[in-house]
C-alpha positions in Angstrom: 99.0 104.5 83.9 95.9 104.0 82.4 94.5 107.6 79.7 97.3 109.7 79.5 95.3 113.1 80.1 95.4 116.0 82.8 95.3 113.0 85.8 96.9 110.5 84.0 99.8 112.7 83.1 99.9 113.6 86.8 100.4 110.6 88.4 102.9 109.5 85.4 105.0 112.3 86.9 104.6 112.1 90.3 105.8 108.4 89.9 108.4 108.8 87.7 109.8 111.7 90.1 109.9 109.6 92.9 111.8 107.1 91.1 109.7 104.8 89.6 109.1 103.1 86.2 106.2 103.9 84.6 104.2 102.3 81.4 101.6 104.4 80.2 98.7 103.1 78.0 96.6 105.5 75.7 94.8 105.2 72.4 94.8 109.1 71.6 98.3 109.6 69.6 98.4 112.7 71.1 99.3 111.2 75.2 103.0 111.2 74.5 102.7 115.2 74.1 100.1 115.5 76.6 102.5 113.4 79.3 105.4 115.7 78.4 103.7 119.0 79.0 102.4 117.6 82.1 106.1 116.3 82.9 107.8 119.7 82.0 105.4 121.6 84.4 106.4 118.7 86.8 110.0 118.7 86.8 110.1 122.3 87.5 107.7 122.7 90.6 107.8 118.7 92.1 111.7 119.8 93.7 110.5 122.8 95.6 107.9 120.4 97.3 111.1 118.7 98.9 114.0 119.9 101.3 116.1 116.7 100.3 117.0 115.6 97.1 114.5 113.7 95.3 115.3 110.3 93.7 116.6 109.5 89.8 113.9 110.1 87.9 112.5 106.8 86.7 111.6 106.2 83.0 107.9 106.4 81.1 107.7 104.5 78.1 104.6 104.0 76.1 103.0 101.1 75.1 100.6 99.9 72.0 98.4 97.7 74.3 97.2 97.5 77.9 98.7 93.9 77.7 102.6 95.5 77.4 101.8 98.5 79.7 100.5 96.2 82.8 103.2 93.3 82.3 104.8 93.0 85.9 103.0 95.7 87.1 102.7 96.5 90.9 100.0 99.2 90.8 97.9 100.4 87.7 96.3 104.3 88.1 92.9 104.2 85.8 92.9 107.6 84.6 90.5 107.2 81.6 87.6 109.0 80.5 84.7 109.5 83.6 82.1 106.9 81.4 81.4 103.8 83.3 81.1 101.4 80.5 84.5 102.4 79.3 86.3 102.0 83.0 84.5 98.3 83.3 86.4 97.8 79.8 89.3 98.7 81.0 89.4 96.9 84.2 88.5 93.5 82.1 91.3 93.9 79.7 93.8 94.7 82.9 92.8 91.9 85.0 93.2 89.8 81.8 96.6 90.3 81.5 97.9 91.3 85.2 98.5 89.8 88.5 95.4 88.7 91.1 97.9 91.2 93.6 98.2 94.2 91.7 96.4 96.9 92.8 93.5 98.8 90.2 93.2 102.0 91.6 90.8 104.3 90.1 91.6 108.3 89.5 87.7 108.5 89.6 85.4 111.1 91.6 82.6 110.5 89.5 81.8 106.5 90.2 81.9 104.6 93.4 84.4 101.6 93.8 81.1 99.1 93.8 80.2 100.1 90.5 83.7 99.7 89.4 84.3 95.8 91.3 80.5 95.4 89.6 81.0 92.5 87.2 84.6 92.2 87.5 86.2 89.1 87.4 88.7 90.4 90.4 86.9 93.2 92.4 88.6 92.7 95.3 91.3 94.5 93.3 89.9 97.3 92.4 89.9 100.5 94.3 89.0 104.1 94.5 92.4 106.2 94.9 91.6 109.7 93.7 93.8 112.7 93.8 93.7 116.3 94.4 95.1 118.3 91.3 97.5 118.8 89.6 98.5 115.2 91.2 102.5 116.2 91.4 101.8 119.0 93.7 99.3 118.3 96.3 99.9 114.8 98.1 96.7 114.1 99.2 94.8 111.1 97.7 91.2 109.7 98.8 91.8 105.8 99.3 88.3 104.4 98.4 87.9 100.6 98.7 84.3 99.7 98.7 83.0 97.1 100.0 84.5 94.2 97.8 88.0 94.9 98.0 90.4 92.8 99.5 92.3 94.1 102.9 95.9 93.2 101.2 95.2 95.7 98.2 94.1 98.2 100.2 97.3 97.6 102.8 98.9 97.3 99.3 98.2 100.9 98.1 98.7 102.3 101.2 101.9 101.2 101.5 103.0 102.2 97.9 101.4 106.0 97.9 103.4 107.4 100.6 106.4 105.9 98.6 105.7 108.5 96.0 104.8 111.4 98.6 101.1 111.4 99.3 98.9 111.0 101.9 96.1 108.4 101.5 93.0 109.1 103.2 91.3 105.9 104.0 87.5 106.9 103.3 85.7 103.5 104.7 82.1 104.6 103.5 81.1 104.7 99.8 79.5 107.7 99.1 79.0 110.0 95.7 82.0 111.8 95.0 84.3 110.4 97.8 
């Protein structure tokens, strides 16, 4: 996970509910805190979502550098602040120290996946997959490829959401705001 805010903080525990590992990366020193308020509030709806029991919780553990955070990562959730600039930054750095396989999905509604890919040394990695919120309660996420990305990280992502209980809707078209 990419920014530990609101988003961030809501995919963190909607991953780490369904089981999952998860290595969060954010500069603010204040993310650990904002992650655990989000994950309290978390732990004590996510169960009444599900008739079954839900899988151990997995682990989040936070890391100094995107570098640590993205090592042997399947699937990295940009969460970061809505400034352009800042998400191309970001999206550098990851594919600088991740796999050509992993997916870059982005929580953004503000930016289209093209203006994400633009520049990129990857774009056929990066993705729109933005949520409805909070992201640990409603399972529905807006699967936005654009037209640069590849077909397997899209199949990729849409393998891996319903494996942490949402729904991606495939939105084929670029348009503002998904």
């Amino acid at each position: 996970i990419m920014g530990g805010g609101v988003i961030g903080g809501g995919w963190a525990a909607r991953f780490a509910l369904m089981g999952w590992q998860v290595r969060v990366f954010d500069p603010d020193p204040q993310a650990q805190r904002k992650i655990n308020e989000v994950m309290a509030g978390a732990e004590r709806a996510f169960p009444m979502l599900y008739e079954a029991p839900l899988p151990q919780r997995g682990e989040i553990s936070f890391h100094d550098t995107i570098a640590q955070a993205v090592a042997g990562a399947e699937y990295v959730q940009e969460s970061v602040p809505e400034r352009l600039d800042l998400k191309q930054k970001v999206y550098a750095e990851l594919q600088a120290h991740c796999a050509a396989d992993t997916v870059l999905a982005s929580s953004t509604s503000g930016f289209k996946p093209s203006q994400l890919q633009d520049g990129a040394a990857r774009p056929e990695q990066i993705i729109v997959s933005h949520p409805f919120n909070p992201v640990y309660l409603l399972p529905l996420v807006e699967l936005v490829p654009g037209t640069k990305a590849a077909p397997e990280i899209i199949e990729k992502a849409r393998q891996i959401l319903p494996e942490i209980g949402m729904y991606p809707l495939h939105v084929k078209a670029e348009i503002d705001a998904h």
